[in-house]
C-alpha positions in Angstrom: 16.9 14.3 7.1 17.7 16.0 4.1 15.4 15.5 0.8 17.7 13.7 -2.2 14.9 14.1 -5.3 11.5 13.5 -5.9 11.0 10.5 -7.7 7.1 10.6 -8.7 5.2 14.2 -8.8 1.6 13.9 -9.2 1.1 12.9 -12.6 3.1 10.1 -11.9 1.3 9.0 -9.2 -1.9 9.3 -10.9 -0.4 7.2 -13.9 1.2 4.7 -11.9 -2.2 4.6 -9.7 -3.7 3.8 -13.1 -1.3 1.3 -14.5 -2.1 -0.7 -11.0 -5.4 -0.4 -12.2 -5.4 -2.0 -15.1 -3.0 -4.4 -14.3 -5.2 -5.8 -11.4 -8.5 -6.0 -13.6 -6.7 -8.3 -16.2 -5.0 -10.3 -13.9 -8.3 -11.1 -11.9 -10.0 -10.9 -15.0 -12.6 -7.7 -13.9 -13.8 -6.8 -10.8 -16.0 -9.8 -9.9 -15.6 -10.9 -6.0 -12.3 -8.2 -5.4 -12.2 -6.0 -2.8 -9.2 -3.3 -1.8 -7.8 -3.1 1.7 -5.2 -0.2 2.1 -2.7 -0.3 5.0 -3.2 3.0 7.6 -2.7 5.6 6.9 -1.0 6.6 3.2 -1.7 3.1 2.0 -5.7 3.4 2.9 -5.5 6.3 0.8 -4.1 5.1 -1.8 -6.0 2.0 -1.6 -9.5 4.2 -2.2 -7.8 5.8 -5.0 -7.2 2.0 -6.3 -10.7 1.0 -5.7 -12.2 4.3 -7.3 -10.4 3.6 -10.1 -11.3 -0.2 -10.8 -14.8 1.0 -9.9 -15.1 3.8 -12.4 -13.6 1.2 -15.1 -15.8 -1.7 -14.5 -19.2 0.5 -13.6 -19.3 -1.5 -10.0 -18.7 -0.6 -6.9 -15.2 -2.2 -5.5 -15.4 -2.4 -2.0 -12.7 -0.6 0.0 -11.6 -0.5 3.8 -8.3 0.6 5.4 -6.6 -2.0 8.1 -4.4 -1.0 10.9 -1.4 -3.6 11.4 0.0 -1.9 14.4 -1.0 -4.9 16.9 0.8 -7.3 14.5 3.6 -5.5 13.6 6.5 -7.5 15.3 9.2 -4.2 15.6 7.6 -2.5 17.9 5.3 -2.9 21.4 2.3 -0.6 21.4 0.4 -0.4 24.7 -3.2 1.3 25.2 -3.7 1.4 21.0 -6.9 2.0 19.7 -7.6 0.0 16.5 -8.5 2.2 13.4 -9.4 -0.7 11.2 -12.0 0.0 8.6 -13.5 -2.9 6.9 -17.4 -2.5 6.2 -17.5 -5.9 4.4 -16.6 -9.6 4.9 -13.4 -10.6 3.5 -13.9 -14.5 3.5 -13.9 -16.0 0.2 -13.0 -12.8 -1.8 -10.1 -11.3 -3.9 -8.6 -9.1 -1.9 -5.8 -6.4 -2.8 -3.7 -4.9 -0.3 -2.8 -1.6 -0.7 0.8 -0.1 0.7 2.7 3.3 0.0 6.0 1.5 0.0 7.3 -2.1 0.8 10.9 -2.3 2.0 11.6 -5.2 4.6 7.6 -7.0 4.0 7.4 -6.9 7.6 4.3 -4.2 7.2 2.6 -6.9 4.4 3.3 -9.9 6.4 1.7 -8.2 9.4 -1.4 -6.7 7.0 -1.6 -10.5 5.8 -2.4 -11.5 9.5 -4.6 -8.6 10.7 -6.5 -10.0 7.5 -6.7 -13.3 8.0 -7.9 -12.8 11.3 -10.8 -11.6 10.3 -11.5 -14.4 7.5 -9.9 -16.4 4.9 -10.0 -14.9 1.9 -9.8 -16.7 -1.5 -6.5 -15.2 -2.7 -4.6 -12.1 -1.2 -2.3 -9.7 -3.6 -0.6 -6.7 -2.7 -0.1 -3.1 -4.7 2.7 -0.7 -3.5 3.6 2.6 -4.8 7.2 2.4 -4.5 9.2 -0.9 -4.2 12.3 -0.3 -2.4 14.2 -3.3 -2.2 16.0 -4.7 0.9 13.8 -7.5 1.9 13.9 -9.6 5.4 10.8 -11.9 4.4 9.9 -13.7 1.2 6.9 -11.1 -0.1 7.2 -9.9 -3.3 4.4 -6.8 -4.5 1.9 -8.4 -7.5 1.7 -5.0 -8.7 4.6 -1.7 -8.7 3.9 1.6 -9.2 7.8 2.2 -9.4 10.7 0.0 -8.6 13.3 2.3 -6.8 16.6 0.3 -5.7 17.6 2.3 -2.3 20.5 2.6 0.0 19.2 1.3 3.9 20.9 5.0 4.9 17.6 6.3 2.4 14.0 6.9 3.4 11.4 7.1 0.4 8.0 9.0 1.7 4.8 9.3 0.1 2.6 12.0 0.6 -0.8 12.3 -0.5 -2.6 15.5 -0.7 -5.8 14.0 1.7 -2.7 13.6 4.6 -0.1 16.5 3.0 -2.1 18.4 0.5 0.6 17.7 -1.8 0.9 14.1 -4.2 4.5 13.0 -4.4 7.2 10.5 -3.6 11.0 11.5 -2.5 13.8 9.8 -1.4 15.7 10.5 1.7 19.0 10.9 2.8 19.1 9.9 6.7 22.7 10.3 7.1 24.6 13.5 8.6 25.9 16.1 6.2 29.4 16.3 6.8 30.6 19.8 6.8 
């Protein structure tokens, strides 16, 4: 796999982490009854950089847990997994904002929409990515993009955030052979 370009370096991240921001408080009109629920493992970090951020704006604490949808994912069969979910609060009856790195198929948000339901019904659910990819195989569309980044399926965006990778950045992939 062979890196094509970075496409957000820190300070993009950071702004885009930002913009997120914002655009969440105004749509949901503050921080009243929202809480932030990042996907494991780059998504939950993201998500706390989210939740730190809506926090710091609106002086109050924004809740913020990480959720593991490996059991609901519906690619793959994981036997023996132990659960990493993180969610020291109730999410019945609240705003809650799912947090992903990058959405490509929505298989990853559809299964994060039923790890969370499972464990109440929350008044209204919303999703933040980083990068939106394109390619879709379920009807989920991201409330709020960091970046909008039309891919080939033969390309691979990764995030990496500097608590997993001690860097902050997004590139794109090329998964294909070089020919020689």
């Amino acid at each position: 796999m062979k890196e094509k370009r970075v496409i957000m370096d820190e300070k993009a991240m950071q702004r885009a982490i930002a913009r997120i921001s914002y655009e969440i408080l105004e749509r949901n009109k503050g921080a009243e009854n929202l809480c932030v629920v990042g996907i494991f493992s780059r998504g939950a970090v993201l998500g706390q950089r989210i939740a730190d951020k809506l926090s710091e704006l609106e002086k109050i604490t924004v809740p913020c847990g990480a959720i593991d949808i490996t059991p609901y994912r519906d690619d793959i069969v994981v036997k023996d997994h132990i659960e990493k979910t993180d969610l020291p609060f109730e999410v019945k009856n609240k705003k809650v904002i799912i947090v992903d790195d990058v959405i490509y198929t929505g298989r990853s948000s559809r299964a994060a929409i039923d790890a969370l339901i499972k464990r109440g019904r929350p008044q209204l659910i919303q999703l933040a990515v980083l990068v939106d990819r394109g390619h879709r195989e379920l009807p989920i569309r991201p409330d709020y993009v960091g970046k909008n980044l039309p891919t080939a399926r033969n390309e691979i965006v990764k995030v990496f955030v500097s608590e997993l990778d001690e860097i902050d950045s997004a590139a794109i992939f090329n998964t294909e052979k070089e020919v020689l």
